[in-house]
SEPAMI-293934 format. One line per 8 residues: number of its first residue (from 0); their letters; for each residue x, y, z of C-alpha. Coordinates in Angstrom, 3 decimals. Each point is the difference from the previous one (the first is absolute). Layout:
residues N
NUM = a = X/Y/Z | ...
This chain:
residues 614
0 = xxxxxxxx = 100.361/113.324/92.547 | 3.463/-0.141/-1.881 | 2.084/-3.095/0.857 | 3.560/0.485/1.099 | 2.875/-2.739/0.101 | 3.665/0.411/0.765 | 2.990/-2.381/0.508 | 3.344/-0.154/1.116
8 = xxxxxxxx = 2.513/-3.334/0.034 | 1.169/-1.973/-2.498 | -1.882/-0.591/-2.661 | -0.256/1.109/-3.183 | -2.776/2.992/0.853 | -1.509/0.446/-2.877 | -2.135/-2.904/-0.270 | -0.890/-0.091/3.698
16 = xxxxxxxx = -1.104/3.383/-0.146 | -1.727/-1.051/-3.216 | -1.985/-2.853/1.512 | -0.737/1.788/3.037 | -1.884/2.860/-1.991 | -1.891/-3.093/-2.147 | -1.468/-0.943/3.629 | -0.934/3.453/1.182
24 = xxxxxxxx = -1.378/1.164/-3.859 | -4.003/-0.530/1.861 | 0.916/2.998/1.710 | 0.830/2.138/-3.489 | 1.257/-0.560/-3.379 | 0.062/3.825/-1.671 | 3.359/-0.097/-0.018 | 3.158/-1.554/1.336
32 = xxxxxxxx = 3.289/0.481/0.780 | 3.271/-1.367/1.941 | 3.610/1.975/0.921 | 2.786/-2.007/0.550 | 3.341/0.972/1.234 | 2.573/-0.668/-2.602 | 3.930/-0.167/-0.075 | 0.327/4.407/0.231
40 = xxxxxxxx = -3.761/0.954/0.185 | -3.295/-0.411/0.546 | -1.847/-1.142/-3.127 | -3.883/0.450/-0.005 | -2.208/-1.611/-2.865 | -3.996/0.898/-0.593 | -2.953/-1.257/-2.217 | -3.045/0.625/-0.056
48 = xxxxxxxx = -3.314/-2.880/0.297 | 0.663/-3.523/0.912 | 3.198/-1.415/1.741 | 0.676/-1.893/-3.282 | 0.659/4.069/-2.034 | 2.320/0.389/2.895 | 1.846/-3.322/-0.986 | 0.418/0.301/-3.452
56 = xxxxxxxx = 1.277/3.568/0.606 | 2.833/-1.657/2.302 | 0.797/-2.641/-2.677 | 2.447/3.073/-1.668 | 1.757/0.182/3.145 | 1.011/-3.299/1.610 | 3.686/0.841/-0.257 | -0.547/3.077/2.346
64 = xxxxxxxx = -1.303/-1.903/3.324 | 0.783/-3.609/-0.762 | 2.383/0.072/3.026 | -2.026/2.103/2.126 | -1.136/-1.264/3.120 | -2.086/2.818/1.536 | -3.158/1.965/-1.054 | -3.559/1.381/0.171
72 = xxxxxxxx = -2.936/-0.548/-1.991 | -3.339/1.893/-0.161 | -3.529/-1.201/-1.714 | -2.441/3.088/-0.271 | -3.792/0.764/0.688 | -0.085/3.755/-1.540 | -0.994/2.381/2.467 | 1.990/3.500/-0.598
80 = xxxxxxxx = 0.676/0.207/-3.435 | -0.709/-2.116/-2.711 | 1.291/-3.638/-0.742 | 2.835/1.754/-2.152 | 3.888/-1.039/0.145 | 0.862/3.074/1.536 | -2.495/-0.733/2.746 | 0.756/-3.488/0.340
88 = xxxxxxxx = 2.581/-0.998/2.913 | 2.566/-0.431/1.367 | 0.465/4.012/-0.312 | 3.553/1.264/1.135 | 1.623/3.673/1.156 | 1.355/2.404/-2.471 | 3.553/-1.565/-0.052 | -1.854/-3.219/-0.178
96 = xxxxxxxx = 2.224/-1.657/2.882 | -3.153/-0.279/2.318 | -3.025/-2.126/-1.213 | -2.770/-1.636/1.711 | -3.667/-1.638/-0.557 | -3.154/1.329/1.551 | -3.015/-1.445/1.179 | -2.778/2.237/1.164
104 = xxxxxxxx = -0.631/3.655/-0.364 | 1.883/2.977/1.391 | -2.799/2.720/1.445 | 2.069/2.955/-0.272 | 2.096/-0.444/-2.679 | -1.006/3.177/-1.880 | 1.342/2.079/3.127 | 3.331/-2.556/0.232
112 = xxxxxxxx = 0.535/0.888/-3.979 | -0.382/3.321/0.221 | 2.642/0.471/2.672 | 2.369/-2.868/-1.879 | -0.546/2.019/-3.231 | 1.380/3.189/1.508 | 2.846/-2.044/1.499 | 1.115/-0.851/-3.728
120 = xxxxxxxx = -1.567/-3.132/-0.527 | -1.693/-0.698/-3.689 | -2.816/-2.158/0.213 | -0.693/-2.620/-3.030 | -2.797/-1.554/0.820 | -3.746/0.692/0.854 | 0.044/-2.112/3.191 | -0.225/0.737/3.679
128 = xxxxxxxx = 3.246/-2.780/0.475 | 2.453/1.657/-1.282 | -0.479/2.492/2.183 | 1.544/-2.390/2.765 | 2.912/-0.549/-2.272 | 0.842/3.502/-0.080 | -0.664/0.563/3.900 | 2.039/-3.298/1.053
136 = xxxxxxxx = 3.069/0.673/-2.204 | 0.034/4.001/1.155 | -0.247/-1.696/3.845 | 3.277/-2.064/-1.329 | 1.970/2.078/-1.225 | -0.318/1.834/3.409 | 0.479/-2.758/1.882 | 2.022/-2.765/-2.074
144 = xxxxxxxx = -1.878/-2.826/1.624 | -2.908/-2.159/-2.537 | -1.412/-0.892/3.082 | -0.334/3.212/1.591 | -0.998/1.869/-2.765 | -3.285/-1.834/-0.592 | -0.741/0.515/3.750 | 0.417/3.619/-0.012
152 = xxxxxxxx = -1.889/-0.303/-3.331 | -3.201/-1.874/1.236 | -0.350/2.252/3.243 | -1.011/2.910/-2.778 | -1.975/-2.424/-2.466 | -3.990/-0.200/1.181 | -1.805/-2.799/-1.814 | 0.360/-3.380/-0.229
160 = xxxxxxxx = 3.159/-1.799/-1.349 | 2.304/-2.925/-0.454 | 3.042/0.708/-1.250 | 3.340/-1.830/-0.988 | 2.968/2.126/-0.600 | 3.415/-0.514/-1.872 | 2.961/2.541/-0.485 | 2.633/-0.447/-2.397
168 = xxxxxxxx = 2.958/0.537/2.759 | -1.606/-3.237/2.381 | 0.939/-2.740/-2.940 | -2.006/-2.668/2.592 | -2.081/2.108/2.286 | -3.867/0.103/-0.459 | -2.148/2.098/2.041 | -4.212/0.004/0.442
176 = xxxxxxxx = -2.463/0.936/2.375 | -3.812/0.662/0.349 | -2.746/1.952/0.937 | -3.818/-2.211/-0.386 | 1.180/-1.971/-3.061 | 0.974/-3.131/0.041 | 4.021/-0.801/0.397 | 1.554/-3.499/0.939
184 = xxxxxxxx = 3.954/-1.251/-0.196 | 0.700/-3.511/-0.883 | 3.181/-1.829/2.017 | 2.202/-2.003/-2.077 | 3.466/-1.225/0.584 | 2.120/2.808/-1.324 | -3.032/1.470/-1.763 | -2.800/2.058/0.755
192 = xxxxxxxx = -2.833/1.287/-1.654 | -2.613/2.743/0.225 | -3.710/-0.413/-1.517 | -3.484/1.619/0.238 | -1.379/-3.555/0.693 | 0.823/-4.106/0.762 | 0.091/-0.699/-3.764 | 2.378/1.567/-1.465
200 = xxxxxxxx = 2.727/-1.575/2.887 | -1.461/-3.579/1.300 | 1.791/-1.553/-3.222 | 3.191/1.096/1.694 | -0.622/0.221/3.962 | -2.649/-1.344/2.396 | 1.636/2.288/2.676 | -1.202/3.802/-0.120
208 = xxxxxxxx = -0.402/3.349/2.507 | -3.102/2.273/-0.476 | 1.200/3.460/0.359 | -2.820/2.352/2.187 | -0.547/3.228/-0.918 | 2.893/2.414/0.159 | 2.613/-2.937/0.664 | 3.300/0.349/-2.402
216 = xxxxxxxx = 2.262/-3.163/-1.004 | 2.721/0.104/-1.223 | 1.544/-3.054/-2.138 | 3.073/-1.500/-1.371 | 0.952/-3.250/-1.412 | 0.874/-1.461/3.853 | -1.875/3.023/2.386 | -2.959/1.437/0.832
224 = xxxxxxxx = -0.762/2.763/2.263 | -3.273/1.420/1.037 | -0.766/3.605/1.986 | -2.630/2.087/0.236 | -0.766/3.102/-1.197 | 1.908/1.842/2.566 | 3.315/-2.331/-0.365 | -0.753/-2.513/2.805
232 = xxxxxxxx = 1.022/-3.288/-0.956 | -2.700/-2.418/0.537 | -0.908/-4.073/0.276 | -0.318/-1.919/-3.157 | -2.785/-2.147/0.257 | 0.424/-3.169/-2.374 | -3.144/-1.943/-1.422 | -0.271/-3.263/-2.148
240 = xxxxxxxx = -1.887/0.338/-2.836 | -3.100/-2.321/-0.214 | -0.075/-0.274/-3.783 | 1.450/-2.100/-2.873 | 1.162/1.233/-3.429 | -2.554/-2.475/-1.490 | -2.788/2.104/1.103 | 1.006/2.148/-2.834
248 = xxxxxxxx = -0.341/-2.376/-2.808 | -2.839/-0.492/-2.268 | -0.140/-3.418/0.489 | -0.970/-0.429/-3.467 | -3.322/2.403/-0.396 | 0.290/2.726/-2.585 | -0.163/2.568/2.438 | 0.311/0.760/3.822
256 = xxxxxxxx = -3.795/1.132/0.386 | -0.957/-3.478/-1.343 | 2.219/-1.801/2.436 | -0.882/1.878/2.984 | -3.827/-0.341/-0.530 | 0.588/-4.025/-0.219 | 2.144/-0.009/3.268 | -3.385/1.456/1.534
264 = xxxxxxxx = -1.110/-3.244/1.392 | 3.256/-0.587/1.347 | -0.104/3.710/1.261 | -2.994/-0.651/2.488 | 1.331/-3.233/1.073 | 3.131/1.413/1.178 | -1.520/3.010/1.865 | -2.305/-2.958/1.828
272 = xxxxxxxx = 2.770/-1.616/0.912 | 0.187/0.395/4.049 | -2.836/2.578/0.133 | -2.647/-2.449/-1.107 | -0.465/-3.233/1.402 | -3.335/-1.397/-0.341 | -3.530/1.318/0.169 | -0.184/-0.566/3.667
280 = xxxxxxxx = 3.222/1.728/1.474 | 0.564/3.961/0.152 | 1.904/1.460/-2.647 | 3.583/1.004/1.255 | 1.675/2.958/-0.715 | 2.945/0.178/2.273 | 1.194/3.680/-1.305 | -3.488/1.434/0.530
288 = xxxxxxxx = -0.101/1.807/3.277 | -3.699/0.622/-0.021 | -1.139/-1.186/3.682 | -3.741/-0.550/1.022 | 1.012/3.748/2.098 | 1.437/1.098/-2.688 | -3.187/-0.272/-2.042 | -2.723/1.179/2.748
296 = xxxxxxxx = 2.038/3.235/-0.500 | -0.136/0.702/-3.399 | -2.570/2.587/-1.276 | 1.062/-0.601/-3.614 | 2.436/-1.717/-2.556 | 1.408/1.862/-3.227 | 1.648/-1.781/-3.075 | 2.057/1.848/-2.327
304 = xxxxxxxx = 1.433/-1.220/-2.902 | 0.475/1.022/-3.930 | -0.759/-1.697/-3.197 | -1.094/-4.198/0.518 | 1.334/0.500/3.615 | -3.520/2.310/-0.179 | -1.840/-2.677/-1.591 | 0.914/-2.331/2.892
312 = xxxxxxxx = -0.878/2.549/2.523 | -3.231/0.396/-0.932 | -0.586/-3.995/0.767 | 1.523/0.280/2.806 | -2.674/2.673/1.049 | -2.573/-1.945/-0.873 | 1.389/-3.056/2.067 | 0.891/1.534/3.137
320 = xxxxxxxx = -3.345/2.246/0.125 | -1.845/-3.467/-0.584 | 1.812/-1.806/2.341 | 1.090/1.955/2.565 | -2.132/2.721/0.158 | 2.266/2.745/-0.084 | 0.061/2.981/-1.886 | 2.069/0.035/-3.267
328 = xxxxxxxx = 1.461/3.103/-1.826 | 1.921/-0.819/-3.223 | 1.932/2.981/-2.020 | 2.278/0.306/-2.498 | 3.841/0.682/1.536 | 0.312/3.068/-2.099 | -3.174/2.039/1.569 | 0.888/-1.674/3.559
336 = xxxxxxxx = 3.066/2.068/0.201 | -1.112/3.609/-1.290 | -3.162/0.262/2.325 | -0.943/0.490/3.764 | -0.720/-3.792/0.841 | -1.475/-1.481/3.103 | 2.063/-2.407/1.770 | 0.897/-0.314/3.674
344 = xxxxxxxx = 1.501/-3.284/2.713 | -3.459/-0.966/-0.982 | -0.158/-0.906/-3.785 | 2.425/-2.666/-1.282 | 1.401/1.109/-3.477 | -0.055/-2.799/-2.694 | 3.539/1.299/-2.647 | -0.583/-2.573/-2.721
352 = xxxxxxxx = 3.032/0.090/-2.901 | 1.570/-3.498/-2.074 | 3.592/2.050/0.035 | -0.416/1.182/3.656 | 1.843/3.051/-1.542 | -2.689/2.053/-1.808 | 0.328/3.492/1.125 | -3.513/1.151/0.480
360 = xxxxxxxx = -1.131/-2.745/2.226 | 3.290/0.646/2.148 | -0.382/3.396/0.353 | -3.689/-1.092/0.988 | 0.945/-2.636/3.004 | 2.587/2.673/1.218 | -2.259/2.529/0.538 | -2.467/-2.241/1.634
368 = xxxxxxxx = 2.285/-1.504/2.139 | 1.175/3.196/1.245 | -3.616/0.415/1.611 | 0.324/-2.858/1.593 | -1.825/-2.647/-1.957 | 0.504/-4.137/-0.003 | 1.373/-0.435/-3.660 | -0.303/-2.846/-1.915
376 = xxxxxxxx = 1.778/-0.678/-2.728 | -1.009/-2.528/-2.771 | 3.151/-0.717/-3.075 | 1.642/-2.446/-1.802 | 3.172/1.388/1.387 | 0.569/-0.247/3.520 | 3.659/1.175/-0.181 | -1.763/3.265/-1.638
384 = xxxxxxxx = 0.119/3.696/1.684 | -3.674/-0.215/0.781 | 0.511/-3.230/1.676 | 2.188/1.268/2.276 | -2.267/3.004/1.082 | -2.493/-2.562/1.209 | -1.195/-1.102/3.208 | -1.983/-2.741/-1.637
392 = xxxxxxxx = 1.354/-2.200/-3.287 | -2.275/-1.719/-2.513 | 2.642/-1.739/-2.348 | -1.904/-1.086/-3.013 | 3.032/-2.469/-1.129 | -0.855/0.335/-3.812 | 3.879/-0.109/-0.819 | 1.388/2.308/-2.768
400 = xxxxxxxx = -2.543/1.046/-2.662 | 2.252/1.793/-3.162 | -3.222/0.814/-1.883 | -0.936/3.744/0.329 | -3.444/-1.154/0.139 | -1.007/-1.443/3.532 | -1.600/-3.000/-0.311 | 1.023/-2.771/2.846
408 = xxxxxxxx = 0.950/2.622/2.492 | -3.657/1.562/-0.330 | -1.224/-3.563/0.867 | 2.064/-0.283/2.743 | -1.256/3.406/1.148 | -3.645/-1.547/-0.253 | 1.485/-3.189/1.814 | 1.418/2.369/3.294
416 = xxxxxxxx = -3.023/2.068/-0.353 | -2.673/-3.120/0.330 | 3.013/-1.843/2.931 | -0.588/3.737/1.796 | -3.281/0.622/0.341 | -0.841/-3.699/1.330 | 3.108/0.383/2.580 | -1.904/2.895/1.369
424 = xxxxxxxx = -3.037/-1.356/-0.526 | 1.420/-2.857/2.467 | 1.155/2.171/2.020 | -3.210/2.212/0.639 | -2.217/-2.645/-0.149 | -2.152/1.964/-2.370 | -1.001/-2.333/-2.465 | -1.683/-3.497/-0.163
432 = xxxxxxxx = 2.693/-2.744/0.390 | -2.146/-2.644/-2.202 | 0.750/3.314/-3.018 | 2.931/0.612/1.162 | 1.348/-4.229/-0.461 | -1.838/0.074/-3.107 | 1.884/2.900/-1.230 | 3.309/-1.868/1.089
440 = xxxxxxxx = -0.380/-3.065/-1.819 | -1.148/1.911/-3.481 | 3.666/1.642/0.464 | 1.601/-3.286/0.228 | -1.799/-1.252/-3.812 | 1.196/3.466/-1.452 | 2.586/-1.127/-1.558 | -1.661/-3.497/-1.654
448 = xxxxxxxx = -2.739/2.938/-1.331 | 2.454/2.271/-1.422 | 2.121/-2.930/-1.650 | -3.477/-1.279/-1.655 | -0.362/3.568/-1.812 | 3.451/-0.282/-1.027 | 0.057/-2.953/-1.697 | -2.695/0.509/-2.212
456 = xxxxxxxx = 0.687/3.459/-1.363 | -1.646/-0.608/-3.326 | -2.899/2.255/0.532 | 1.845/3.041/1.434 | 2.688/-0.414/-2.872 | -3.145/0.075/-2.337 | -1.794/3.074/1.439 | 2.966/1.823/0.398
464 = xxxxxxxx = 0.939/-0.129/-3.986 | -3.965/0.802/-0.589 | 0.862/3.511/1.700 | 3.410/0.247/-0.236 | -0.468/2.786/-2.890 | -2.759/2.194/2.750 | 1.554/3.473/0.649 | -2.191/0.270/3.101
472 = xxxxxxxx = -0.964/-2.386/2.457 | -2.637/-0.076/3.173 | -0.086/-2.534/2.904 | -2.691/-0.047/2.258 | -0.651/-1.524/3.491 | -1.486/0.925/3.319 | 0.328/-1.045/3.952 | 3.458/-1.652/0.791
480 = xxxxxxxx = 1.093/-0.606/-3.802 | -0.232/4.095/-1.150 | 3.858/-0.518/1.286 | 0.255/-2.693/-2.598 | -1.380/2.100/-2.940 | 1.911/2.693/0.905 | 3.327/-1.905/-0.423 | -0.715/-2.112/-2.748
488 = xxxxxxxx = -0.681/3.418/-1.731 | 3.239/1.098/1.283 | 1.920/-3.088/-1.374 | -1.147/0.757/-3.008 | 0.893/3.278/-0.541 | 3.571/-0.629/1.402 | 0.713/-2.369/-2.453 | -2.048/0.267/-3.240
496 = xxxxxxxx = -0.364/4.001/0.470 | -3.901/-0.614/-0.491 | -2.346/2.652/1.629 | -1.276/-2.302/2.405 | -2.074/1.209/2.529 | -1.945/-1.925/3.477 | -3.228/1.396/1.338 | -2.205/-0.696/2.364
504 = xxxxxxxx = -2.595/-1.819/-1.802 | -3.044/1.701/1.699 | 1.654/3.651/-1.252 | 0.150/-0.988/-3.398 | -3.334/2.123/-0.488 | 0.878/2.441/1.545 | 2.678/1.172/-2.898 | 2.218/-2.412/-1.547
512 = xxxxxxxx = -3.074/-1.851/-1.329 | -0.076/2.951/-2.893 | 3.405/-1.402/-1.470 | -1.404/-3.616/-0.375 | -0.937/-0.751/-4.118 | 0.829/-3.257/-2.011 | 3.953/0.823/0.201 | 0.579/-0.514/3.613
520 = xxxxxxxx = 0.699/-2.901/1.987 | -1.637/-0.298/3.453 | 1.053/-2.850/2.349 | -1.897/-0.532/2.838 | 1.471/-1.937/2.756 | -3.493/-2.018/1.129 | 1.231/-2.160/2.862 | -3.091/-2.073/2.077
528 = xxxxxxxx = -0.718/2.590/2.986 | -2.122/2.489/1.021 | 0.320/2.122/-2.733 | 0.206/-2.249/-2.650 | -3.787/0.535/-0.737 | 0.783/4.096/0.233 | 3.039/-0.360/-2.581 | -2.041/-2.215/-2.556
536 = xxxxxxxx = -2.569/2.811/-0.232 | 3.029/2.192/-0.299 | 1.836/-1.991/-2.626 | -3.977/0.042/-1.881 | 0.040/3.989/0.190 | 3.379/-0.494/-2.020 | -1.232/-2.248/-2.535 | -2.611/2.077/-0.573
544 = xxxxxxxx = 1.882/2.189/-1.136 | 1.585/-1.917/-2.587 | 3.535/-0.716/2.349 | 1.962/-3.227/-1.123 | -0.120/-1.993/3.305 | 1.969/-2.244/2.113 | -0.849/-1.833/3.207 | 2.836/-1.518/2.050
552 = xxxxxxxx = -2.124/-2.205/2.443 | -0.181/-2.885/1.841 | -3.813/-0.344/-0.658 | -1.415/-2.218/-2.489 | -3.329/1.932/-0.085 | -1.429/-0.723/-3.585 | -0.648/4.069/-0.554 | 3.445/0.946/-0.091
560 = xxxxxxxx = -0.073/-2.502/-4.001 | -2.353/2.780/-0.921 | 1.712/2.625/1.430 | 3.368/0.174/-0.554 | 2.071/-0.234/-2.879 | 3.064/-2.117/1.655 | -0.237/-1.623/3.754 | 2.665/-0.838/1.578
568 = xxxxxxxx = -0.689/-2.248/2.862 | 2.078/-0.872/3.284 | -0.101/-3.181/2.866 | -2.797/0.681/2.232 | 1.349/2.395/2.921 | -1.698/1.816/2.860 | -0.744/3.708/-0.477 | 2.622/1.281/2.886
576 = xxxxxxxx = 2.560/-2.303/-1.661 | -0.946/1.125/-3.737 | 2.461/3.012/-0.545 | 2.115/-2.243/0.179 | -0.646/-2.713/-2.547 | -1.671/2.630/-2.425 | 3.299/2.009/-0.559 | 2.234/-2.641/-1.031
584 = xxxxxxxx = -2.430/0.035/-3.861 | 0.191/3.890/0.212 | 3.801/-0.291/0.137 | 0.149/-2.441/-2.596 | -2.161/2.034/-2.107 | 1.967/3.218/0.295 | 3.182/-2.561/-0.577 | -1.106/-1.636/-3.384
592 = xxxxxxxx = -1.658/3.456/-1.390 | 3.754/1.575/0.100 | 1.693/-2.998/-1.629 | -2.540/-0.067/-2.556 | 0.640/4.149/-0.552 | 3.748/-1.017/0.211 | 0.824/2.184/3.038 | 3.038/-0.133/2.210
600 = xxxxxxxx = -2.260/-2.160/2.821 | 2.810/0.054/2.878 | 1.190/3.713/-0.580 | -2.540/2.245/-1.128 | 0.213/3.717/-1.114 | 0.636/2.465/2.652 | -0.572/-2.047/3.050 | 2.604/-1.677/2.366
608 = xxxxxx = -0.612/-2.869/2.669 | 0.717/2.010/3.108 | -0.856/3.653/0.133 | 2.354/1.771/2.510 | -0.680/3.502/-0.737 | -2.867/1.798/1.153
């Protein structure tokens, strides 16, 4: 989940390097850390916590690299070893002429060390990289080729890796590769550079080449070579960029999360735009191979997913079971990959991920697609490494989103999700056109709704400093919104580091009921429906028992005044459509509780945006 950036050219280094690491910090910010190739050597400089330690710490050394024009820069997520300076990268070989940046984790590097060890090397660190500095610089000094070296190298390293690679004898030679983490090269004119992701280059280069697993490049100020892992040189595929460097600007919120959860409206529009025409004509998804054949066939679907991807999943279920009539698993990435699963030609594989790049649900569609099944792949990134495993492609077109916390992307998830299920709905005829229209011109209003809730903020603001000082937290909801609960529980806890916790309201007796007294908050999400009745007696049950309680409804039923303790109300909305419109408060909730605790909103403790490690 690190983020890696390198560059080569003619800049000054440093503060490309610099700004490249400030766009990739959602992926980690224990530590930090750049190498730059001086006049006579190599010299490597480390801090620990935010980019901005790692600045001042280079403030004593401008005169050292203010003429350099090559380097590599690193930005941590602490997996082997603690966030320490020692541990932090770029980590180099004893005679420190070799260094590189890792992302990813090295399976066997307790069997690599061991042999290293006994070949003389001394080990500094706690972390599986610097194993591979060790193993690529004894491969050089055997061979006397960068390039070579790291491909001997990689053909003994099992795990997952990007790496870029500098020696001190190659004064403008940079080398990297991969293994399932994410790796691209930007094209400039007389400049390239090398980063874990778009942002950290598009302020530079709207030209870049995706490296596939176990491809090597090789770069210098006017080349670039590519071979694979057995020396072949190979095709350089060239792509334009689709984004600007303005989608990494504030725009003038105080944070990221803030900004991303008001571009929601704008969000859904854009993922309408040529999929959704009006009520009466069939959604079009033109990447979606899923034929009327296609369907007859299928004995089952399976989404896998982690964290709000999850959340999003489990509406999804609940959509295409409803509407199509087909059976639905949903699982956790994590679990998919370490059991015996079911899947054949005849289940089509849902891999749901913002990044397209996190490593459990990759692993996941690789294994199912080696039995054979359809998979469908549903990201914000359709230049990702999941994307290109698919034989179907749901682009979700929620541009960049810098906030750890999803928030916009897991709408657009809902948005692909609802466009889905009525596509195959279409398709299989299985549901009642009259619903079906209906359905179609509710997702047209969306965004008017969602724009109505965030305009008037005053009440969320309000309940969220009421409970802002809670150090546990419940939300509650059943049918199609326990999805909803469950993430506004897990917004919360990302960002404020509250105990939140979701739950099936109907379950609540059945355990969790026992930690309800006057100090804990339930909300209930009470949306008009067919359990809305159900969840009021619920929400009751919880009052009884002396709970502080909150409704977020779009009900004006006169019990909820006696009821609950704070209501937050939203537009009128359908129940299908109502996940929807009822997590856009949740977020804002979660959002206002963490300013008002003073947290860091956009980058909070030990997470990072993109998780590419299983």
């Amino acid at each position: 989940m690190c983020g890696i950036v390198g560059y080569v050219g003619y800049r000054s280094v440093v503060d490309i390097l610099l700004d490249g690491l400030e766009q990739l910090e959602y992926r980690g910010y224990d530590s930090s850390g750049i190498a730059v190739k001086c006049e006579n050597d190599i010299k490597v400089y480390k801090a620990i916590g935010k980019l901005n330690n790692l600045r001042e710490e280079l403030k004593s050394h401008v005169s050292e690299f203010s003429k350099s024009t090559m380097g590599i820069g690193h930005i941590r997520w602490a997996t082997h070893g603690a966030p320490t300076v020692l541990n932090a990268h770029p980590h180099t070989c004893n005679h420190g002429d070799l260094v590189l940046v890792h992302n990813g984790i090295i399976e066997n590097y307790k069997e690599l060390r061991e042999r290293l060890e006994k070949r003389g090397c001394v080990f500094k660190s706690q972390t599986d990289t610097e194993v591979a500095a060790h193993l690529i610089a004894d491969k050089y000094n055997e061979t006397g080729d960068l390039t070579e070296a790291v491909r001997l190298a990689t053909k003994e390293i099992e795990g997952a890796y990007a790496l870029c690679v500098m020696h001190n004898d190659h004064r403008t030679t940079i080398v990297a590769t991969k293994r399932n983490a994410p790796l691209l090269v930007g094209l400039g004119d007389g400049e390239y550079l090398i980063a874990s992701d778009v942002p950290a280059i598009i302020k530079y280069t709207k030209k870049a080449m995706y490296l596939t697993d176990n491809q090597i490049v090789t770069v210098t100020p006017n080349s670039i070579k590519l071979i694979n892992q057995e020396g072949v040189e190979v095709p350089q595929k060239i792509e334009m960029l689709p984004w600007e460097p303005v989608a990494l600007s504030k725009m003038g919120y105080k944070h990221f999360m803030l900004k991303e959860i008001h571009e929601q409206p704008d969000v859904i529009r854009n993922i309408l735009v040529g999929k959704l025409h009006t009520a009466a004509e069939p959604v079009i998804l033109n990447e979606v191979k899923l034929t009327k054949d296609t369907l007859k066939k299928l004995n089952r679907i399976q989404i896998i997913a982690c964290g709000t991807s999850l959340h999003a999943a489990m509406v999804g279920k609940y959509l295409i079971e409803t509407f199509c009539g087909i059976s639905v698993d949903v699982e956790a990435s994590s679990e998919y990959i370490y059991r015996q699963t079911v899947t054949d030609e005849h289940t089509l594989v849902i891999g749901v991920s913002q990044s397209g790049e996190t490593a459990d649900t990759l692993t996941a569609i690789k294994q199912a697609k080696s039995k054979g099944s359809h998979i469908l792949i549903i990201t914000n990134r359709p230049d990702s490494s999941m994307a290109r495993e698919a034989d179907s492609l749901l682009s979700v077109n929620a541009g960049i989103e810098v906030s750890v916390a999803a928030t916009k992307s897991y709408i657009a998830q809902l948005m692909a999700f609802y466009l889905l299920s009525l596509y195959m709905a279409e398709i299989k005829e299985s549901t009642d056109l009259s619903i079906i229209q209906s359905i179609k011109n509710e997702l047209m209003l969306l965004p008017q709704k969602i724009e109505q809730v965030l305009s008037n903020t005053d009440e969320i603001q309000k309940c969220a400093r009421k409970y802002s000082g809670t150090k546990d937290f419940i939300y509650i909801a059943r049918g199609i919104n326990l999805p909803t609960a469950l993430e506004g529980a897990l917004k919360l806890k990302e960002i404020s580091y509250i105990n939140a916790t979701g739950y099936a309201a109907g379950e609540l007796k059945h355990g969790p009921i026992a930690m309800l007294d006057e100090s804990m908050p339930v909300l209930s999400i009470l949306m008009k429906g067919i359990v809305y009745e159900k969840l009021l007696s619920n929400s009751e049950e919880a009052k009884a028992r002396n709970a502080r309680m909150i409704a977020l409804t779009n009900s004006n039923d006169p019990k909820l005044d006696e009821l609950f303790d704070c209501i937050i109300r939203v537009p009128e909305v359908q129940e299908f459509l109502s996940p929807i419109l009822a997590v856009i408060p949740l977020q804002l909730i979660a959002y206002y509780i963490a300013e008002f605790l003073g947290k860091d909103v956009d980058q909070p403790r030990n997470l990072a945006k993109s998780v590419t490690v299983e």
